[in-house]
N, CA, C and O atoms as a MOPAC input file, in Angstrom:
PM7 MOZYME 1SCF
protein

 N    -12.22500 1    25.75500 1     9.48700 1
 C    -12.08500 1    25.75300 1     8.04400 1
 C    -12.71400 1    24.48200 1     7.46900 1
 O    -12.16100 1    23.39700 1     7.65200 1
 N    -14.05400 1    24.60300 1     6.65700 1
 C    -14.22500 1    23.49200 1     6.05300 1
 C    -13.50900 1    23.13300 1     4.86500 1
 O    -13.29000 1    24.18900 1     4.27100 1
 N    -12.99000 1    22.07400 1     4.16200 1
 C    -12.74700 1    21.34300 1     3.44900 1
 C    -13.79200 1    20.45600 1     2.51400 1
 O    -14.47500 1    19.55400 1     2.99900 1
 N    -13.83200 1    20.84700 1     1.03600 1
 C    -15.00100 1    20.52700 1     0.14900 1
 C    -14.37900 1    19.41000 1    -0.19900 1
 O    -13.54400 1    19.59100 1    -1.08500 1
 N    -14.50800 1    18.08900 1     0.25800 1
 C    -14.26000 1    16.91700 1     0.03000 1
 C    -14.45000 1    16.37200 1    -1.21200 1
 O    -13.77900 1    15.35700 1    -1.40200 1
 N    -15.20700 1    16.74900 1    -2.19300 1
 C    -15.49700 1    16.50700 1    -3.35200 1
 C    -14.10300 1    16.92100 1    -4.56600 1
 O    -13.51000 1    16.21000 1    -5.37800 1
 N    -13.97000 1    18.37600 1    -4.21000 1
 C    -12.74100 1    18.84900 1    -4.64100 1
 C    -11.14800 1    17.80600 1    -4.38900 1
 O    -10.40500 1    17.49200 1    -5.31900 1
 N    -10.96800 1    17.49700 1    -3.20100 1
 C    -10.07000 1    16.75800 1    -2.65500 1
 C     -9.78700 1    15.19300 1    -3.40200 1
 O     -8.84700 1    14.47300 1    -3.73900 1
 N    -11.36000 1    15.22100 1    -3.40000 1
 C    -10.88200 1    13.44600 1    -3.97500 1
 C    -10.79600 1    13.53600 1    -5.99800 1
 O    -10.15400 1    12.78200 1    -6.72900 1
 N    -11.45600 1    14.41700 1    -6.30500 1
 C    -11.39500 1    14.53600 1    -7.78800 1
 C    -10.04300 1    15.02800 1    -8.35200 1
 O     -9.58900 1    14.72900 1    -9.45600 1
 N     -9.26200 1    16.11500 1    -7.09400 1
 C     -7.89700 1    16.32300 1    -7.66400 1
 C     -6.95900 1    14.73900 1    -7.45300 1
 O     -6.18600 1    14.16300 1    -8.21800 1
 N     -7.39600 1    14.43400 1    -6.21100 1
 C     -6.56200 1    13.43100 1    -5.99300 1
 C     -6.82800 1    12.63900 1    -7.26400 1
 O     -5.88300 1    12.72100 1    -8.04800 1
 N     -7.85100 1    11.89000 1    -7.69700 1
 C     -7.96200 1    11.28700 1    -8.70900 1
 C     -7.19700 1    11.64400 1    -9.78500 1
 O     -6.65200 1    10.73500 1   -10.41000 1
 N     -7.04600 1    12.75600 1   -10.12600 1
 C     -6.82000 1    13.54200 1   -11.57700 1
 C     -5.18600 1    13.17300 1   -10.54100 1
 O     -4.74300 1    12.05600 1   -10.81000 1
 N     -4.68700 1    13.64000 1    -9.91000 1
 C     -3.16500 1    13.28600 1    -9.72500 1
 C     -2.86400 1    11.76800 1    -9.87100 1
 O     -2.01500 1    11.38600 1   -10.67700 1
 N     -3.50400 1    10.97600 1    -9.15500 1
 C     -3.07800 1     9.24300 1    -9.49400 1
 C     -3.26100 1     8.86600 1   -10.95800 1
 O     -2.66700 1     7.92200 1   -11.48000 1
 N     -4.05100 1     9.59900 1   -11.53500 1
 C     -4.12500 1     8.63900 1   -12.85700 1
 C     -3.13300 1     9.29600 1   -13.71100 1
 O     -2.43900 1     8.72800 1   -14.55500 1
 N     -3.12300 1    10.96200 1   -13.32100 1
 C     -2.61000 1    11.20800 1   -14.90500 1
 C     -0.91300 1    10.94900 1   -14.22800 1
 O     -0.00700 1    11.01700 1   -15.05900 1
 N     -0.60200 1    10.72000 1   -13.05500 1
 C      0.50200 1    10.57500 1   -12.59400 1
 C      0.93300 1     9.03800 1   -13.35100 1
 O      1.99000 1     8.92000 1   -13.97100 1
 N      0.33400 1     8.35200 1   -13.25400 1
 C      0.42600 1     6.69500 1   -13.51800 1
 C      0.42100 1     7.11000 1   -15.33100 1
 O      1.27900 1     6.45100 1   -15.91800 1
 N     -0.33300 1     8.00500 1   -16.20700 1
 C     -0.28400 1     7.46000 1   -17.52400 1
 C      1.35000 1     8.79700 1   -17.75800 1
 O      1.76700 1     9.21500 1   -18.83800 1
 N      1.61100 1     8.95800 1   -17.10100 1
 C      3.20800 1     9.76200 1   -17.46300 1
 C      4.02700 1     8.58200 1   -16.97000 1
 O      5.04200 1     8.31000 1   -17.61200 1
 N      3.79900 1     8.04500 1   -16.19700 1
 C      4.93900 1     6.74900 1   -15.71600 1
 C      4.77200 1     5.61700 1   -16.62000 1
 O      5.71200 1     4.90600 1   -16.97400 1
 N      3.62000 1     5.46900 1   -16.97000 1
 C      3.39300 1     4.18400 1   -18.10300 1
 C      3.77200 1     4.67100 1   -19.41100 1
 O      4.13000 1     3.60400 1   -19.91100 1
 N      3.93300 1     5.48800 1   -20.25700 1
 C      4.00100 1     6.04800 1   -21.00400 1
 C      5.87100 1     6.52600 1   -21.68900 1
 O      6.37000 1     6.58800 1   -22.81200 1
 N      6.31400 1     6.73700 1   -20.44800 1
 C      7.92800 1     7.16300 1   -20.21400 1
 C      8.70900 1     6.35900 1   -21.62500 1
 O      9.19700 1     6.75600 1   -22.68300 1
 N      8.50600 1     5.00800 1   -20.95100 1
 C      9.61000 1     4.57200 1   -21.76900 1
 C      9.30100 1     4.44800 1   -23.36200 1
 O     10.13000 1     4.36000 1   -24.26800 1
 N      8.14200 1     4.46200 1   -23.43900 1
 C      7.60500 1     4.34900 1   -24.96700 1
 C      8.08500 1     5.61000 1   -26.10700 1
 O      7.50000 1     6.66400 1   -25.85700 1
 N      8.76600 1     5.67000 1   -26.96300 1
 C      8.96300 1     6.22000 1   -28.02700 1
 C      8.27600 1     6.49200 1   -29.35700 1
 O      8.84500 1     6.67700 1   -30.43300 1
 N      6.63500 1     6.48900 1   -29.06100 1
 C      5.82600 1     6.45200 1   -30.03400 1
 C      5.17400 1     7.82500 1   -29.99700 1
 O      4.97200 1     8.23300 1   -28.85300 1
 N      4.76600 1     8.70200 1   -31.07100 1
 C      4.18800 1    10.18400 1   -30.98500 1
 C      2.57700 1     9.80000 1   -30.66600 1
 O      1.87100 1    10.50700 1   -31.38600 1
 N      1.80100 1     8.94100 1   -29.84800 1
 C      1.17800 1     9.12300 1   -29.14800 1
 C      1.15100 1     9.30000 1   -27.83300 1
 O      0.47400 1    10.13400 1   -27.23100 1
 N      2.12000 1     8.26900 1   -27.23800 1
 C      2.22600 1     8.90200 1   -25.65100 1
 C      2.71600 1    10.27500 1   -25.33200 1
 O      2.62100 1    10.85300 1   -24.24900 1
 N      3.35800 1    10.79200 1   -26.64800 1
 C      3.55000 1    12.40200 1   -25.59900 1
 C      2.75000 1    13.07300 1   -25.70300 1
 O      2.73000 1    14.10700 1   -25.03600 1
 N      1.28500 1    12.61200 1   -27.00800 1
 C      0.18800 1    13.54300 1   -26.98900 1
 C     -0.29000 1    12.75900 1   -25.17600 1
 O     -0.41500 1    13.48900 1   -24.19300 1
 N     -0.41100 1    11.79600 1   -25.13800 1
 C     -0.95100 1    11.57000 1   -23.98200 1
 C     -0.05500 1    12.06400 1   -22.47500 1
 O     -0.71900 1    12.18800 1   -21.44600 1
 N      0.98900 1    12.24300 1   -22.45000 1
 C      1.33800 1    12.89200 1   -21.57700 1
 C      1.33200 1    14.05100 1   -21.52400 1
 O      1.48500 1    14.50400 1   -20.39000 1
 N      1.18000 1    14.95900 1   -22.55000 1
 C      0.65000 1    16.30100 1   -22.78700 1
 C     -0.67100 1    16.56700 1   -21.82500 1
 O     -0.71800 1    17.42600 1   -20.94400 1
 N     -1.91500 1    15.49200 1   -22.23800 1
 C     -3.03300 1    15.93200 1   -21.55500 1
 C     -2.80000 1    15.32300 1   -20.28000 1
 O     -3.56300 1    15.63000 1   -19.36400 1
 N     -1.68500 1    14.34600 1   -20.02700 1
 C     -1.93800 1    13.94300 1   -18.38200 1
 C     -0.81500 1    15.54300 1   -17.42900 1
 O     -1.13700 1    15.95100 1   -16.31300 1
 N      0.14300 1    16.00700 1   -18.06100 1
 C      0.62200 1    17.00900 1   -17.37600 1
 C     -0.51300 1    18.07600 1   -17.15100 1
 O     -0.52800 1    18.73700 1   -16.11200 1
 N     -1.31500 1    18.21200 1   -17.98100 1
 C     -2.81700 1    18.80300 1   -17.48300 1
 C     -3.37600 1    18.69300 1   -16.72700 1
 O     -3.76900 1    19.54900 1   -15.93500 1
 N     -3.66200 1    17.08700 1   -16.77200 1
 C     -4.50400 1    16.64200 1   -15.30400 1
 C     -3.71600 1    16.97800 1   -13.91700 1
 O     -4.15200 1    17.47700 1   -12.88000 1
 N     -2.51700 1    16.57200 1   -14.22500 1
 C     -1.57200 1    16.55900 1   -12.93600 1
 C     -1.97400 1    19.01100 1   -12.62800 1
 O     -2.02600 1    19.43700 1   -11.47500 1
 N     -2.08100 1    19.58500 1   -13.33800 1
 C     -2.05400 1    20.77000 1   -12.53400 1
 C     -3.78400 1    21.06400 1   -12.54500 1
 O     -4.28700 1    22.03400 1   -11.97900 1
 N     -4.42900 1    20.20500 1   -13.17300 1
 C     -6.01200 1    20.87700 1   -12.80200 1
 C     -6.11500 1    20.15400 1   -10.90100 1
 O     -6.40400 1    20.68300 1    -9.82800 1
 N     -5.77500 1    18.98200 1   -11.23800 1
 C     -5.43600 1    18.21000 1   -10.04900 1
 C     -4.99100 1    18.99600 1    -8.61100 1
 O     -5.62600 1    19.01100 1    -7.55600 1
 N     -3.98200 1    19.50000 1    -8.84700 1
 C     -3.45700 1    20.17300 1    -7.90500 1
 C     -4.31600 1    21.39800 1    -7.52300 1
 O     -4.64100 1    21.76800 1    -6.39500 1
 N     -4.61600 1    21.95500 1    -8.75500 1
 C     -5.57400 1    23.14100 1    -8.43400 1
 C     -6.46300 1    23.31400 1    -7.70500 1
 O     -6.76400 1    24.15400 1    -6.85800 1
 N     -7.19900 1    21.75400 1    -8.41300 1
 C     -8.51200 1    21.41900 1    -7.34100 1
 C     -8.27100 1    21.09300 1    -5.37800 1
 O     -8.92500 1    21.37200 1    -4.37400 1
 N     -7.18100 1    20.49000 1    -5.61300 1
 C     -7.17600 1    20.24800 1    -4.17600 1
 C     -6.17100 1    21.20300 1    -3.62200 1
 O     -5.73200 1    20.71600 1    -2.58000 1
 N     -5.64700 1    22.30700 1    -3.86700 1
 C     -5.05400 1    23.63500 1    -3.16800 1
 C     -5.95300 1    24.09000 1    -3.39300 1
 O     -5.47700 1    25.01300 1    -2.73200 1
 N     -7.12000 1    24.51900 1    -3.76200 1
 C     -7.97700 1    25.25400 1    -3.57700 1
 C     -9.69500 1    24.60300 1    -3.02700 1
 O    -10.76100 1    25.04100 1    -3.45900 1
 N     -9.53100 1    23.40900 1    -1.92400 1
 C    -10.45000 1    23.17500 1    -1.52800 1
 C    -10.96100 1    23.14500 1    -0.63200 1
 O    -11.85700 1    22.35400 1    -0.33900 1
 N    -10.33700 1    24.34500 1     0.29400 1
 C    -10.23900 1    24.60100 1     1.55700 1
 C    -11.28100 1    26.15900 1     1.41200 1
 O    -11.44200 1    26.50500 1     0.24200 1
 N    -11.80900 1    26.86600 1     2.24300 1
 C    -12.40000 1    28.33300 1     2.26800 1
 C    -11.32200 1    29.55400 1     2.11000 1
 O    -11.28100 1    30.69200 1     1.64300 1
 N    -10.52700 1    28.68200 1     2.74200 1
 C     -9.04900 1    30.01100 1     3.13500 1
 C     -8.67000 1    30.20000 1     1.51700 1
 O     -9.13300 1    29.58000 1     0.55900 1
 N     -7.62500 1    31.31400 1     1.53800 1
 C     -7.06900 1    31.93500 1     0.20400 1
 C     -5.85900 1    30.86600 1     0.27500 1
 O     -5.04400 1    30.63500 1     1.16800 1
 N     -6.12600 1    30.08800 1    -1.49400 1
 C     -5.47300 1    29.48500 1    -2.09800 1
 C     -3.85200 1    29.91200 1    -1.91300 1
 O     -3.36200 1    31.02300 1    -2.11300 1
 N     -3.19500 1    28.71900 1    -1.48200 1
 C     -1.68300 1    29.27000 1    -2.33400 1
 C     -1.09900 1    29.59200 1    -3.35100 1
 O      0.08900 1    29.91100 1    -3.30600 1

């Protein structure tokens, strides 16, 4: 089974960052960070997407 390494590291990316701007963001009570955690809960599932699906085999 190859593994598209490209996929792997771009989800990973998209998980560390948008993971880090939901943790930085938490304690703040201002109506921009939840627009910004809005688009990082995004990243966090394109993220995942990309790297469950970067294998040949059928995705989980």
């Amino acid at each position: 089974m190859a593994t598209d390494s490209r996929k792997v590291m771009v989800g990973s990316l998209l998980l560390l960052v948008s993971t880090a701007l939901i943790m930085g963001t938490a304690p703040l009570v201002d109506a921009l960070p939840v627009v910004v955690a809005s688009f990082a809960a995004l990243g966090l599932a394109a993220g995942a997407l990309l790297v469950g699906t970067s294998e040949d085999a059928r995705p989980v």
